[in-house]
BAZAZA-995218 format. One record per residue (C-alpha): residue number from 0; residue in three letters; chain; x, y, z. Coordinates in steps of 0.02 Angstrom, whole numbers. Layout:
residues N
    n  res  chain      px      py      pz
  NUM  ALA      A       X       Y       Z
...
//
This chain:
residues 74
    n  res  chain      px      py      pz
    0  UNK      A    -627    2542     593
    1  UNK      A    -536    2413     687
    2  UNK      A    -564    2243     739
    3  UNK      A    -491    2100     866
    4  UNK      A    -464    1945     800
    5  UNK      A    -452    1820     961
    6  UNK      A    -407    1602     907
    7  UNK      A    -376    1529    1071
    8  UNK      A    -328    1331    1052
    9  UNK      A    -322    1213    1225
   10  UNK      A    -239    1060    1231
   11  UNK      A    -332     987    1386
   12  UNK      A    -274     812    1436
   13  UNK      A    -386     698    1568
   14  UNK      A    -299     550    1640
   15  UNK      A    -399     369    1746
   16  UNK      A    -328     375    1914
   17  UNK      A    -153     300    1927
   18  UNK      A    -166     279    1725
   19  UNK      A    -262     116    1749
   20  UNK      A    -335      39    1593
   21  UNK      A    -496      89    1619
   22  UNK      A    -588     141    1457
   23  UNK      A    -651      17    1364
   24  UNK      A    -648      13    1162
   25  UNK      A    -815     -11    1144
   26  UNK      A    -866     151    1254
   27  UNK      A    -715     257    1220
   28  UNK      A    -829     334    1081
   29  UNK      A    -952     390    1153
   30  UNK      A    -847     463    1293
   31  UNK      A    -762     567    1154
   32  UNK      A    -914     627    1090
   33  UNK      A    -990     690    1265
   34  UNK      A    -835     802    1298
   35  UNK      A    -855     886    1125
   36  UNK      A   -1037     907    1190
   37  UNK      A   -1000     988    1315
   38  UNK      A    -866    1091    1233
   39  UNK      A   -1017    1135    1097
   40  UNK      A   -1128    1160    1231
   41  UNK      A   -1011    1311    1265
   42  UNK      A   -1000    1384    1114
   43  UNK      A    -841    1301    1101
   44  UNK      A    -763    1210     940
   45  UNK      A    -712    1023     983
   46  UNK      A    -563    1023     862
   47  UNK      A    -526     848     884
   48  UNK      A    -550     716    1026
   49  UNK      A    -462     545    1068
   50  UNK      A    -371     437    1181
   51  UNK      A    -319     266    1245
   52  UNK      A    -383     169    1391
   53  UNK      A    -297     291    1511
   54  UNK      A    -317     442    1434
   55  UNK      A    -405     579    1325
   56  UNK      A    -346     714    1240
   57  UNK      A    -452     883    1185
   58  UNK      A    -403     992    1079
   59  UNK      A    -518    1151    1103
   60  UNK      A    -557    1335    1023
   61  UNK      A    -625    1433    1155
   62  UNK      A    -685    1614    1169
   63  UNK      A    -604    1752    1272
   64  UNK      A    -745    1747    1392
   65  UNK      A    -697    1589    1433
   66  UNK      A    -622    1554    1583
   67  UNK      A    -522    1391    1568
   68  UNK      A    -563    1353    1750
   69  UNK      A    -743    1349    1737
   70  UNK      A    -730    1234    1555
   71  UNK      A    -632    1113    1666
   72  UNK      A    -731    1095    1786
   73  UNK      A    -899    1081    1694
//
């Protein structure tokens, strides 16, 4: 019997307008942790999280029924 074997990996990057400094140290935390919430909150893996004061990067499994769109904009 075969099977489908599906590992879809998203490197989703989310940039402050005009790459201002805006995220503070002492927040940037929790911000990290509230995207991999709502990543979980999808049945999504949060494979790792992190950033700078301008900018977080996501690195995401996903499932096929997915649609990278609606992840985004959620």
């Amino acid at each position: 019997m075969g099977s489908t074997f599906f590992s879809l990996h998203f490197h989703i990057v989310f940039s402050t307008k005009d790459r201002r400094l805006f995220m503070e140290a002492e927040w940037r935390p929790r911000v990290h942790s509230y995207l991999g919430g709502i990543i979980r909150g999808m049945n999504g893996v949060a494979e790792a999280v992190g950033g700078v004061a301008d900018h977080v990067h996501l690195l995401a499994s996903l499932r096929p029924v997915h649609r990278i769109a609606d992840v985004l904009r959620d």
